[in-house]
N, C-alpha and C positions, 0 to 999 in steps of 0.2 A: 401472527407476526413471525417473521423469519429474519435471524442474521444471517446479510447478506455479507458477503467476503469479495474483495475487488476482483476477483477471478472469474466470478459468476455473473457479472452485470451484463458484458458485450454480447450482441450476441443474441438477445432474445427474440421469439417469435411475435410475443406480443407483451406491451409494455405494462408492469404493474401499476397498482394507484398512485400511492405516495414511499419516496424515500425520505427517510429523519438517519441528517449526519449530522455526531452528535462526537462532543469529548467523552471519553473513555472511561474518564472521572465519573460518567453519569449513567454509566451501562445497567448500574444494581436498580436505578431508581427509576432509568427508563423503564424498564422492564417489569418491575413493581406496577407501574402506572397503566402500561399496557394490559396488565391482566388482569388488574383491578377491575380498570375498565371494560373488560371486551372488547379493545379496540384494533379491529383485526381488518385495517385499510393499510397500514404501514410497514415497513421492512425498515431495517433499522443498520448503519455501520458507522461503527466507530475510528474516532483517530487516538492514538495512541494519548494514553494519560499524561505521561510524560511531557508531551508539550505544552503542559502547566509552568513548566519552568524555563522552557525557548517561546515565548507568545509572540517572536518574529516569525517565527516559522508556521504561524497557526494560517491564516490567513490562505496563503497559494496552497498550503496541502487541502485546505477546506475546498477551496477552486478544483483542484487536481480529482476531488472527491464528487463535487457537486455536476461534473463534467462527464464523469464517468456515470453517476447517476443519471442522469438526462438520458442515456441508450436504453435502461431498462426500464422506465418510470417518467411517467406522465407528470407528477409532483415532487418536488424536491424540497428540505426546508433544512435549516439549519437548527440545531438546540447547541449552540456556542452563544455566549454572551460576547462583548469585548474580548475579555480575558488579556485583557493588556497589549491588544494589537495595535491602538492609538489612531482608532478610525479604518486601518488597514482592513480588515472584515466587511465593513461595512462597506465600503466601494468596493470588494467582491462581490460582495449579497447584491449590489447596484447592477455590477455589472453585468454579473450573472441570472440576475434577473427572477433571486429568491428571497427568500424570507426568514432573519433568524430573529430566534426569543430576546425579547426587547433588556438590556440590564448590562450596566457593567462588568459585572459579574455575577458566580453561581452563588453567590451571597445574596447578591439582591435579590434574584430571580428567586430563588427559596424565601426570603423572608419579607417581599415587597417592597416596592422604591420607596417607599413612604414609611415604610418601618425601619426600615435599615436605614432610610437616612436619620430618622427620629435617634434608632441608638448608634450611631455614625459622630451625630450632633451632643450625645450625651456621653460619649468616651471616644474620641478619638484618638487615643492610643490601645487600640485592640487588635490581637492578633484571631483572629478567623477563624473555627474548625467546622467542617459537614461531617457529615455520616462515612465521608469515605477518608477525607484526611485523617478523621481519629482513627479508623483503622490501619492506615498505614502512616501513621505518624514517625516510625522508630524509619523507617525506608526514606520518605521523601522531607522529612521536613529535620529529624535530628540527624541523619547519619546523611541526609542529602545538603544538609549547610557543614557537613563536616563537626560535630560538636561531638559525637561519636570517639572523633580522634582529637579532636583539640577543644577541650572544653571550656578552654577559657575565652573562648571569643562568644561565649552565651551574652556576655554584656556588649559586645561589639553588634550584636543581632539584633538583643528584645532587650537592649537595655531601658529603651524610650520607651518599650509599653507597659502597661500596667494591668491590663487583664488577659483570659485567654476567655473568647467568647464561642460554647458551641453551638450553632444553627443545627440543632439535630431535624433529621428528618424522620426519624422510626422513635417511638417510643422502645430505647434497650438500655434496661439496669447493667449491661456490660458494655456499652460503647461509653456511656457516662461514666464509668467510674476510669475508663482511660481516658476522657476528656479529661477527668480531672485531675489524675497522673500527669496527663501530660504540661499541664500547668504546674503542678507542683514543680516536673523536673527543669520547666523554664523559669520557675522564681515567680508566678505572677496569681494574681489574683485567678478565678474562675466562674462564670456566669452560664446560666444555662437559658436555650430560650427553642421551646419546639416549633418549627416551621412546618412538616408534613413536606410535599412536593410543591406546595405552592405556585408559583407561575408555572414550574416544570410539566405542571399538568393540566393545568389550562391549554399554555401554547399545544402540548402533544393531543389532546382532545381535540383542540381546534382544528391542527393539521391532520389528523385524521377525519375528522368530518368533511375537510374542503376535499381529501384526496377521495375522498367516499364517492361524494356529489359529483364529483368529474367525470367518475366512473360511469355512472349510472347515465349522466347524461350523454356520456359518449356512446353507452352501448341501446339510449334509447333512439337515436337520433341514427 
């Protein structure tokens, strides 16, 4: 598996298997998956994490990314959920002519549509965390809504919710116990529930077995 960097892509002599453009947010877990599994048909580039917070913008850079892919790679796939683009992804992936991991978000996709909607349906005043927002919780989520400097608008934020739920992906006695800090510092109850990679690793399995097969059939034919 190689990260790839939009500099490297034009240009090639001959085209790899499969590219997985993927949010930024997910690079620790890709990567995890990948080497768990030996899955060494894939190249891998990320869009900046931070477009968790512009989800307008996710969409045409996914395009801009998926475009660029197609010169060096035979297979292209997305690991972007929705992420709040409001179907705008999704008539990219159309018209683009790929395929991204099926889920609203990296909530579902880690904890499956059916479970997440089960505890959706039984709190829906829940605020979210993964393995990566607790670790950057003090950056994107207290000092990125401003609470950092203005703390009284904590009720203006999470005053309607009432737990903080974390989707962990790793079993770590240190990312839990800042989940649960970081509930504390929001006033809110705290739930814990292990997902593993869940869809995350499915979809990346799958798409590297499809980019596998391509290969082989191309170079047997």
């Amino acid at each position: 598996m190689t990260n790839i960097g939009p500099g490297t892509l034009a240009g090639s002599a001959e085209k790899r298997p499969g590219l997985l453009i993927a949010c930024g947010a997910l690079a620790r877990e890709i990567m995890a998956v990948l080497d768990a599994g030996g899955l060494d048909g894939l190249d891998v580039t990320c869009l900046p994490a931070h477009l968790h917070i512009r989800p307008q913008l996710i969409a045409e850079a996914v395009r801009a990314k998926v475009r660029l892919g197609k010169q060096s790679h035979e297979n292209v796939f997305v690991l972007y959920a929705d992420c709040g683009t409001g179907g705008d992804l999704d008539a990219v992936c159309a018209e683009e002519g790929v395929t991204r991991i099926p889920g609203a978000h990296c909530y579902e996709f880690f904890a499956g549509a059916e479970t997440f909607a089960a505890m959706s349906d039984a709190e829906p005043a829940a605020f979210y965390l993964t393995d990566f927002l607790v670790r950057h919780f003090d950056r994107l989520v207290y000092a990125g809504l401003g609470l950092d400097r203005y703390p009284e608008l904590l009720d203006d934020y999470f005053g309607n919710y009432r737990r903080v739920v974390y989707l962990a992906q790793t079993k770590n006695p240190d990312l839990e116990a800042q989940a649960k800090a970081a509930a504390v510092r929001l006033g809110l109850d705290y739930e814990y529930h292990f997902t593993g990679y869940g869809g995350l690793a499915a979809f990346t399995t799958h798409a590297n077995q499809t980019a596998k097969q391509a290969a082989n059939q191309r170079v047997s034919t």
